[in-house]
C-alpha positions in Angstrom: 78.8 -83.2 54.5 77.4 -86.9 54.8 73.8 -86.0 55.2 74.4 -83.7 51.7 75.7 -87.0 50.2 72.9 -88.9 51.2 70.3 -86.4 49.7 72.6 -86.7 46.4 73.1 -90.5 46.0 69.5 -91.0 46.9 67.3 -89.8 44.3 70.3 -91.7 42.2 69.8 -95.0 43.8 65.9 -94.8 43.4 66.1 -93.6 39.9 68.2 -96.5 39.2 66.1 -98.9 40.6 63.1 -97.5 39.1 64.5 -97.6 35.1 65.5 -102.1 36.3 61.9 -102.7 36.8 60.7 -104.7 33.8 57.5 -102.9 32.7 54.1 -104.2 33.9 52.6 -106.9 31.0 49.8 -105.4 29.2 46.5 -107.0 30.0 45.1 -109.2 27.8 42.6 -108.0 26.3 39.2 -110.3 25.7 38.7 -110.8 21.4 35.9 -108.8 20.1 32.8 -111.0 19.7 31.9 -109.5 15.9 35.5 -111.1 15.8 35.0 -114.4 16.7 34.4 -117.6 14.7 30.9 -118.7 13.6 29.1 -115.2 15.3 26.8 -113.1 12.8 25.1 -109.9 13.2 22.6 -108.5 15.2 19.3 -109.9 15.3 16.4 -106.3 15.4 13.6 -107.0 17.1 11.6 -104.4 18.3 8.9 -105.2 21.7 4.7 -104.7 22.3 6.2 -100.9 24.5 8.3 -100.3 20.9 11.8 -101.2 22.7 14.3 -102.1 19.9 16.3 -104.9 20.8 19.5 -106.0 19.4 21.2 -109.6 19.9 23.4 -112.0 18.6 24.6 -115.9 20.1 28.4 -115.0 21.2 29.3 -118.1 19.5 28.2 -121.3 17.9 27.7 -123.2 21.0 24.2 -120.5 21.6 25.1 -121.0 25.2 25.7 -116.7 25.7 24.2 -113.7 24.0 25.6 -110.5 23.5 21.9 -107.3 24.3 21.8 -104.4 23.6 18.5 -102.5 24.3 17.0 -99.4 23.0 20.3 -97.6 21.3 22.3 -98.0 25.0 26.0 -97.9 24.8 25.9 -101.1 27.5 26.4 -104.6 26.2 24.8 -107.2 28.3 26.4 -110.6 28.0 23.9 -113.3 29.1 24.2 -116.6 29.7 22.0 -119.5 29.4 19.7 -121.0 32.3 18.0 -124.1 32.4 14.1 -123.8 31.8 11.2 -125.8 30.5 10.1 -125.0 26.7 11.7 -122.1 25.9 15.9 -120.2 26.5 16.7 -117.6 29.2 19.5 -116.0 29.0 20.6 -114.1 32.3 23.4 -112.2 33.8 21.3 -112.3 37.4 19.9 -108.6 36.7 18.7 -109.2 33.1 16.5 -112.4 31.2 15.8 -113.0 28.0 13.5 -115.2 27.4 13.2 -116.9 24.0 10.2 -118.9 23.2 8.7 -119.6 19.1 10.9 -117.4 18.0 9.2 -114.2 20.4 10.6 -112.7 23.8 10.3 -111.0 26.6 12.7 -109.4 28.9 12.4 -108.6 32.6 14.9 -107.4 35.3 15.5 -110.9 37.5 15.3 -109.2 41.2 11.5 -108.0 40.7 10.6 -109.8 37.8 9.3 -107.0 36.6 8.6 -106.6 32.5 11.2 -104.2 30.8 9.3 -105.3 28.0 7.1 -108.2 26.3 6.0 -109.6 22.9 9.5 -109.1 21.1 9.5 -110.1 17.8 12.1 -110.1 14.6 11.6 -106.9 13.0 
C-alpha cells in the first residue's frame, strides 16, 4: 500500500507546485515604428530594373531606415555607416546608398547591384 500512496500524492504534489509558479512575464514587445514620434510614411521610389522601393527614417535622428523592396513581406532595418558624400544604410547583408536625392542598393557580401538609379517616384 505505500508505493499506491506515492503514485496518489504525487501527481498531487506536482500539480500543486505547478498552479505556485507565477506565470512567465510577457515579452516586451518593440513599439511599432508608424508609431513612433516624428516618423512619416513611406518614401516610393521605383529603380533603372523597375524595383519599387519603399522607405522611411525610423525616427528623427535619420540614423536607421525601415526597406521594403518590391511588395516583400520582410522589413529591413538599416542602419547608418560612415561614408564620403553620400548615406549608406546597412544591416551587413543589405546598403542603401543615398546620394542627390537617388540610390542604389546592393547586397554587402558581393557587392553585387540588386538594383541602381532609384529615384522618388
Amino acid at each position: 500500500m505505500p508505493k499506491l500512496g506515492w503514485v496518489l500524492v504525487l501527481p498531487v504534489v506536482l500539480l500543486a507546485a505547478c498552479s505556485a509558479t507565477p506565470p512567465a512575464p510577457k515579452p516586451q514587445t518593440e513599439q511599432s515604428p508608424s508609431r513612433q514620434k516624428g516618423v512619416t510614411g513611406f518614401n516610393l521610389w521605383r529603380c533603372a530594373g523597375q524595383t519599387p522601393l519603399q522607405w522611411r527614417y525610423v525616427d528623427e535622428s535619420a540614423e536607421q531606415i525601415d526597406l521594403r523592396i518590391g511588395n516583400d513581406d520582410i522589413m529591413h532595418r538599416l542602419s547608418k555607416r560612415p561614408a564620403g558624400l553620400h548615406s549608406t544604410f546597412s544591416d551587413g547583408l543589405l546598403a542603401f546608398e543615398l546620394r542627390d536625392q537617388r540610390g542604389r542598393l546592393y547586397r554587402v557580401p558581393s557587392g553585387k547591384h540588386v538594383d541602381y538609379d532609384c529615384k522618388a517616384q
